[in-house]
LOTORDO-651407 format. One record per residue (C-alpha): residue number from 1; x, y, z; residue in one letter. Coordinates in Angstrom, 3 decimals. Example, Ala and Ser with C-alpha at 12.3 -4.5 7.8 and 13.67 -1.06 7.14 Angstrom:
REM LOTORDO-651407
1|12.300|-4.500|7.800|a
2|13.670|-1.060|7.140|s
REM end
This chain:
REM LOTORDO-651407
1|-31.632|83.910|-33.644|x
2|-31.682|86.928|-32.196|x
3|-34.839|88.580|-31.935|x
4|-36.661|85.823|-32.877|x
5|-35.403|83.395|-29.931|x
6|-37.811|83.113|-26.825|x
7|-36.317|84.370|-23.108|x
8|-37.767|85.626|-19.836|x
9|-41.204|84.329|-18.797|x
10|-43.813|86.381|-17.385|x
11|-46.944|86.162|-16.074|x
12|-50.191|87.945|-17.771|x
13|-54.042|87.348|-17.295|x
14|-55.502|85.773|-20.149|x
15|-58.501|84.586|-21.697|x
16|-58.821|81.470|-22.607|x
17|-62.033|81.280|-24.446|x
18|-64.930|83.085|-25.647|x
19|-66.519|83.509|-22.309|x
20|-64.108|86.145|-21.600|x
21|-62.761|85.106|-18.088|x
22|-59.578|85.974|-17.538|x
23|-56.984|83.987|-15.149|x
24|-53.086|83.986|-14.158|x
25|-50.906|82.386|-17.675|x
26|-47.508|82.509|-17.766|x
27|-45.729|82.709|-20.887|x
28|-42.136|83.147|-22.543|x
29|-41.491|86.933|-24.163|x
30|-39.192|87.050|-26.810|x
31|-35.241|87.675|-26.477|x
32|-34.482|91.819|-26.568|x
33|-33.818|92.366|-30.156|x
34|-31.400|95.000|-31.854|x
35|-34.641|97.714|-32.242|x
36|-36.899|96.167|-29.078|x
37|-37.224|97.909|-25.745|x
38|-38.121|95.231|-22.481|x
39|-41.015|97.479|-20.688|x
40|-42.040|96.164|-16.999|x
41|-45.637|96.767|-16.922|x
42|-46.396|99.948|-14.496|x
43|-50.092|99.604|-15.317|x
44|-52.494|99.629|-17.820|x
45|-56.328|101.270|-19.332|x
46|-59.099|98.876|-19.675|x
47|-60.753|99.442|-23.114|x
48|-64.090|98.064|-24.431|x
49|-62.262|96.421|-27.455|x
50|-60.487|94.175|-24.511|x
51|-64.171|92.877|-24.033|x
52|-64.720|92.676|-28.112|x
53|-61.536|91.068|-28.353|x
54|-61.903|88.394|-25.620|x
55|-65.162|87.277|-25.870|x
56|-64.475|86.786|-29.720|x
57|-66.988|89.126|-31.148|x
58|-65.327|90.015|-34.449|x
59|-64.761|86.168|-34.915|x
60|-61.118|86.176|-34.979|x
61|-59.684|85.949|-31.594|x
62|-56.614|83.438|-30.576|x
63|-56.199|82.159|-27.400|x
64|-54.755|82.158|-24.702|x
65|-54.859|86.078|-25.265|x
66|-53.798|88.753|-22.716|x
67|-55.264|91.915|-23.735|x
68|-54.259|95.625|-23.040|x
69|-53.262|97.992|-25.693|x
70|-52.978|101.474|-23.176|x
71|-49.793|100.553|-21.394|x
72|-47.405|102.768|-19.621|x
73|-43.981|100.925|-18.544|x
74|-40.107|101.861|-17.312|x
75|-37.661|100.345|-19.789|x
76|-35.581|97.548|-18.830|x
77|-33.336|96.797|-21.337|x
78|-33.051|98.715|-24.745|x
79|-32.008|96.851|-28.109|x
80|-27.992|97.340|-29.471|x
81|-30.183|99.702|-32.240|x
82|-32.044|101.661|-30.191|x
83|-31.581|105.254|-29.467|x
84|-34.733|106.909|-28.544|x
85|-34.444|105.354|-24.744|x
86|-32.933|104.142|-22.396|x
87|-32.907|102.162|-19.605|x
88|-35.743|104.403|-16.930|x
89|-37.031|105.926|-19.178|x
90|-41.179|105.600|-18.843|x
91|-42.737|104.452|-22.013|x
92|-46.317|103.984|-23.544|x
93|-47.318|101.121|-25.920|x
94|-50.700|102.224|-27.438|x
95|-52.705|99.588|-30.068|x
96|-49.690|98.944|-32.444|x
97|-46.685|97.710|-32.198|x
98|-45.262|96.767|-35.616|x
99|-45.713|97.924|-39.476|x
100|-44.042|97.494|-42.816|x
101|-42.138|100.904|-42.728|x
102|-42.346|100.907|-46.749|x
103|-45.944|100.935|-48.125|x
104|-47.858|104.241|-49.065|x
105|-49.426|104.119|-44.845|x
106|-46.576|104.082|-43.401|x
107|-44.655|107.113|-45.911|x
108|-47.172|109.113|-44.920|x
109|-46.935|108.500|-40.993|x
110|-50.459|106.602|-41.194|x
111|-49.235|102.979|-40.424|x
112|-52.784|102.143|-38.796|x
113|-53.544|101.536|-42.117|x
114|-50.830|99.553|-43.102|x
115|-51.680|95.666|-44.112|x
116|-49.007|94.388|-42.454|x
117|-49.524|96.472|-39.265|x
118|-49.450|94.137|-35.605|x
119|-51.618|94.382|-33.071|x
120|-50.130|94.856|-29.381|x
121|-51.968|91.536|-28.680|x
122|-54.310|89.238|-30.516|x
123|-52.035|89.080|-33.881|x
124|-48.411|87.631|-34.663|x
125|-44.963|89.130|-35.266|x
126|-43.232|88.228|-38.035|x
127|-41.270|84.991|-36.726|x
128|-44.758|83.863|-35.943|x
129|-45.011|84.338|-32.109|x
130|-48.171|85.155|-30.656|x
131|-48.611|89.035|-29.786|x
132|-49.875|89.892|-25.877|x
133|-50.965|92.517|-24.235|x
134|-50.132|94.980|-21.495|x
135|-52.525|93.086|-18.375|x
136|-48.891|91.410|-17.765|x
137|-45.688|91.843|-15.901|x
138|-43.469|92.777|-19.080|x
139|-43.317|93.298|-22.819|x
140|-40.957|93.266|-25.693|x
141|-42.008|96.095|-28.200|x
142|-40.209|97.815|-31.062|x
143|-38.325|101.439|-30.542|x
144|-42.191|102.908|-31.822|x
145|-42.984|103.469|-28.093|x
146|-43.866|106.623|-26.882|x
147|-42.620|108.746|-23.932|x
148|-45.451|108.328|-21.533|x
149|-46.301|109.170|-17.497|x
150|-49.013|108.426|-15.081|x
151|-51.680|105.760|-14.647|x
152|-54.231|109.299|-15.979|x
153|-52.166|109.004|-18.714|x
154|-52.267|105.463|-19.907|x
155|-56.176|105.702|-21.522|x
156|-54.789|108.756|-23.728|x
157|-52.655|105.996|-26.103|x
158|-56.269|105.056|-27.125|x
159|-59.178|106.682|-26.055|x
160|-57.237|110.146|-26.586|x
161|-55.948|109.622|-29.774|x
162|-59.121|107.896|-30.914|x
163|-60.541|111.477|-30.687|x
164|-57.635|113.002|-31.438|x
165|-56.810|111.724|-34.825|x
166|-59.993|112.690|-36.757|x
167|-59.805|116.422|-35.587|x
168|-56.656|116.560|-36.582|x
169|-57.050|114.413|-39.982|x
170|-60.058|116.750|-40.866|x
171|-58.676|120.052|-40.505|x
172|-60.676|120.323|-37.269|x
173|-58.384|122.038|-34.343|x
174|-59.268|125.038|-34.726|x
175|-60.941|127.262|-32.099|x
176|-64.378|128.200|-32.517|x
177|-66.032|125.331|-34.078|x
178|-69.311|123.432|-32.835|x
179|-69.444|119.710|-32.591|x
180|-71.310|117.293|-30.683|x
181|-69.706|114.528|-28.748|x
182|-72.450|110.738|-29.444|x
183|-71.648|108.879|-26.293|x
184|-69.966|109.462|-22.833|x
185|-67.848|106.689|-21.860|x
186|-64.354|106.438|-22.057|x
187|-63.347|107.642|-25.290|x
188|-66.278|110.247|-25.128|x
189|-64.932|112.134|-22.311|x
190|-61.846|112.331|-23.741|x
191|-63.752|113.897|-27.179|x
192|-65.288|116.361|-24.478|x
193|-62.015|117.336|-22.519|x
194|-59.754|117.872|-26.176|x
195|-62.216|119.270|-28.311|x
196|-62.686|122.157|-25.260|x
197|-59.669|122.563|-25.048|x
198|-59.177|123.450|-28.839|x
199|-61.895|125.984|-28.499|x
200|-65.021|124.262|-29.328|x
201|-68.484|125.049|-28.257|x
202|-69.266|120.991|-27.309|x
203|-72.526|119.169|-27.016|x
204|-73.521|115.547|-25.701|x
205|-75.822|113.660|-27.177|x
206|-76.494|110.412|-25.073|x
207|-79.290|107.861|-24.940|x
208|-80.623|109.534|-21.188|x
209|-80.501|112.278|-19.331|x
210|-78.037|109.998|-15.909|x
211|-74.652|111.937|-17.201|x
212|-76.325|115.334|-17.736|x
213|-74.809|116.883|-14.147|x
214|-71.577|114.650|-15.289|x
215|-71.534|116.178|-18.322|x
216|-71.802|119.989|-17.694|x
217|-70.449|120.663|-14.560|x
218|-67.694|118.405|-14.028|x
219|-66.324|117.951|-17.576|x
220|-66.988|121.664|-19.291|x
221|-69.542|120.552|-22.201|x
222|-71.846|123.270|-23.361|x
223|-75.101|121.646|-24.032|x
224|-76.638|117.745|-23.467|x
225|-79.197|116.384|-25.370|x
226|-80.938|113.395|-24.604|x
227|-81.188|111.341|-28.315|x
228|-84.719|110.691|-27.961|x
229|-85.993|114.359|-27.907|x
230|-86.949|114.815|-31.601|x
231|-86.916|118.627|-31.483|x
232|-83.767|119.322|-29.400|x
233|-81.902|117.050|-32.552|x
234|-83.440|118.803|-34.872|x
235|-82.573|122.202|-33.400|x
236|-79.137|120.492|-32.737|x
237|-78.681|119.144|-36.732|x
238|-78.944|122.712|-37.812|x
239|-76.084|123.949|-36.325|x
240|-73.339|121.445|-35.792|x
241|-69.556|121.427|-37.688|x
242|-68.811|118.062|-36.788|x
243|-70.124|114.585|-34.954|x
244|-67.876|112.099|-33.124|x
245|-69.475|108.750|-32.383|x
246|-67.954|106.812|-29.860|x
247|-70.857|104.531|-28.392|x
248|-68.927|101.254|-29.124|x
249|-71.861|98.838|-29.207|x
250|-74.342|98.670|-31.768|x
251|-76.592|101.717|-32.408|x
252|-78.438|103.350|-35.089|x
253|-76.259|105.212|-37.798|x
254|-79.362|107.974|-37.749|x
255|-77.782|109.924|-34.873|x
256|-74.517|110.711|-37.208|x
257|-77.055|112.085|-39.695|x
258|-77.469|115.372|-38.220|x
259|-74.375|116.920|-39.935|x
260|-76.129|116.180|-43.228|x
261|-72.735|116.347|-44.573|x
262|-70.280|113.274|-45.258|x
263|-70.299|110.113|-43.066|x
264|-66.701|109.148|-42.683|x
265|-64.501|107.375|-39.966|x
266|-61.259|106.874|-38.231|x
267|-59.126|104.211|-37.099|x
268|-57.039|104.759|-34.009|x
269|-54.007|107.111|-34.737|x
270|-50.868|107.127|-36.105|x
271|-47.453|107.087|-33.403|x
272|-47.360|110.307|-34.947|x
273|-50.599|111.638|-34.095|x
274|-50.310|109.485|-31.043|x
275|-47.312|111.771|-29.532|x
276|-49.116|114.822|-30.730|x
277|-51.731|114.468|-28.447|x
278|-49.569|113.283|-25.624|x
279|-47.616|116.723|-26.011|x
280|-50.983|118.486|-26.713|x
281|-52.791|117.342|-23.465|x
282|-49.553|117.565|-21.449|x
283|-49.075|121.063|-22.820|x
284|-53.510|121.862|-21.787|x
285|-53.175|119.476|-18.452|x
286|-55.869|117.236|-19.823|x
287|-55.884|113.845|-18.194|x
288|-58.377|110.886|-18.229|x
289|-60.924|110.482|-15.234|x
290|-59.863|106.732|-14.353|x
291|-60.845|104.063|-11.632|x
292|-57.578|102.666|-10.168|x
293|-58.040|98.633|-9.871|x
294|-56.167|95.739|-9.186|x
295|-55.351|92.604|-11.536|x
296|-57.405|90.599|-9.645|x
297|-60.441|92.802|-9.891|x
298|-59.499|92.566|-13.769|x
299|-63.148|90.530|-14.634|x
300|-65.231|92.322|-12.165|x
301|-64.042|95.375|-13.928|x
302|-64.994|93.981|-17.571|x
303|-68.420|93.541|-16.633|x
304|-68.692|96.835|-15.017|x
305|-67.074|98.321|-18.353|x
306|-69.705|96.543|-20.553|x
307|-72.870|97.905|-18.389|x
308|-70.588|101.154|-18.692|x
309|-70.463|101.409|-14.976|x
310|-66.944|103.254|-14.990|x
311|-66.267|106.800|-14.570|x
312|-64.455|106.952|-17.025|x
313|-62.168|104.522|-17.553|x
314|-60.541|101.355|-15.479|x
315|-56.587|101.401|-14.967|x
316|-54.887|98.303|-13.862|x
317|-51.904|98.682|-11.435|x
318|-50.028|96.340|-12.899|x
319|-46.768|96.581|-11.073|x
320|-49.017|96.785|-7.414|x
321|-50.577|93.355|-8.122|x
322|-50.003|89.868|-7.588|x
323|-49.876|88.543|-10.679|x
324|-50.189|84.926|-9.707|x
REM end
């Protein structure tokens, strides 16, 4: 059967339920197909869907379920079919990892928004195996991987090209432009460190003044504005080319207001716009400000992530833990 036949085992940490708690579960990856590439697991970025995702919030979660979708990895073995890499070469595997390659999406090298697009964990492949993440020893994952480097690296496959992809989609690189940055987490730092990098005059709004130092002298904003200061928003509103929410919890739509131009969103980013932005912040030296951790600090760090108690994002040495 090919690729569709089940081989090596591995070991991941997965949730079992909706309380989120995540534990040693070994599990069989399937057989090195024709256009796969086997990844060993170097390590991996902790994102706040992982908490979505395992405590069931959107309603649609399967377990056992091993999250991680920002996963940098050597290659093991490449497919008969493959010739983008090779066997050492370092890899990432960002959010997806499979799409129909012939709907309108996918032509136009926007397969996030393909229907039949699969999710790097938390969805099926087409023979009907379970999908799991990168908080694991190894992967099997089509040739759509992207060449990839450090653990300061791993975050960029989604909290960089989260940002990424609707400056670029909106015609919004160039220099000289003034946005505001809603949020300063892990994907909001990110916003700050690209869109300065493009040239932009950047502002952060956030809920209190704690990241204000954070904000301005380590990462390079321009201005912070605490949301709750009527006047400062107002002043703000007037002059402002662009908005990027990234709070990922519930919040009022309000603060995206100030624009008064279109609402609109994004969803993730293409592998195209994906390896943009790796050559883009490899090309500017941008890298993510991460907290190095171990697996089997994995659900310590989840609740630190979801009081936002990170600085600025969680990375799991995979390959320097003991898995079970």
């Amino acid at each position: 059967m090919g690729s569709l036949e089940m081989g090596r085992k591995t070991v991941g940490w997965a949730a079992r339920d909706s309380s989120g708690v995540l534990s040693p579960y070994t599990y069989s990856l399937r057989e090195t197909g024709p256009e796969d590439v086997y990844v060993k697991v170097m390590c991996c970025g902790v994102c706040h869907t992982d908490i979505h995702q395992v405590k069931n919030d959107l309603g649609m979660s399967k377990y056992p379920m091993v999250p991680g979708h920002e996963v940098v990895g050597e290659v093991i073995e490449v497919g008969s079919g493959v010739s983008k890499f090779r066997a050492g070469d370092v890899v990432g595997v960002g959010c997806i990892v499979g799409c129909c390659g012939n709907c309108r999406p996918c032509k136009a090298d926007i397969e996030q928004y393909c229907n039949k697009k699969i999710w790097s964990y938390n969805d099926v492949y087409s023979d009907g195996n379970p999908t799991q993440g990168g908080f694991a020893g190894a992967m099997v994952r089509g040739e759509n991987s992207r060449r990839h480097g450090t653990e300061q690296a791993a975050p960029l496959l989604c909290a960089g090209v989260t940002v990424y992809s609707p400056l670029n989609h909106f015609g919004l690189k160039q220099s000289g432009l003034r946005g505001a940055i809603l949020g300063l987490g892990g994907v909001g730092h990110m916003g700050v460190k690209i869109a300065k990098a493009m040239g932009h005059h950047i502002t952060i709004i956030s809920s209190s003044n704690r990241k204000r130092d954070e904000a301005l002298d380590h990462l390079g904003a321009d201005d912070y504005v605490v949301s709750s200061d009527a006047a400062r928003m107002q002043e703000l509103g007037d002059s402002l080319d662009y908005i990027i929410d990234t709070i990922p919890v519930f919040h009022p739509l309000s603060l995206t207001s100030l624009c008064r131009k279109s609402i609109t969103g994004s969803f993730i980013g293409s592998m195209k716009e994906t390896q943009e932005m790796l050559e883009f912040c490899k090309d500017k030296s941008l890298t993510s400000t991460i907290e190095i951790v171990k697996m089997d600090y994995i659900n310590t760090a989840l609740e630190r992530l979801e009081k936002n108690d990170v600085r600025y994002r969680f990375v799991v040495d995979v390959a320097g833990s003991k898995l079970d």
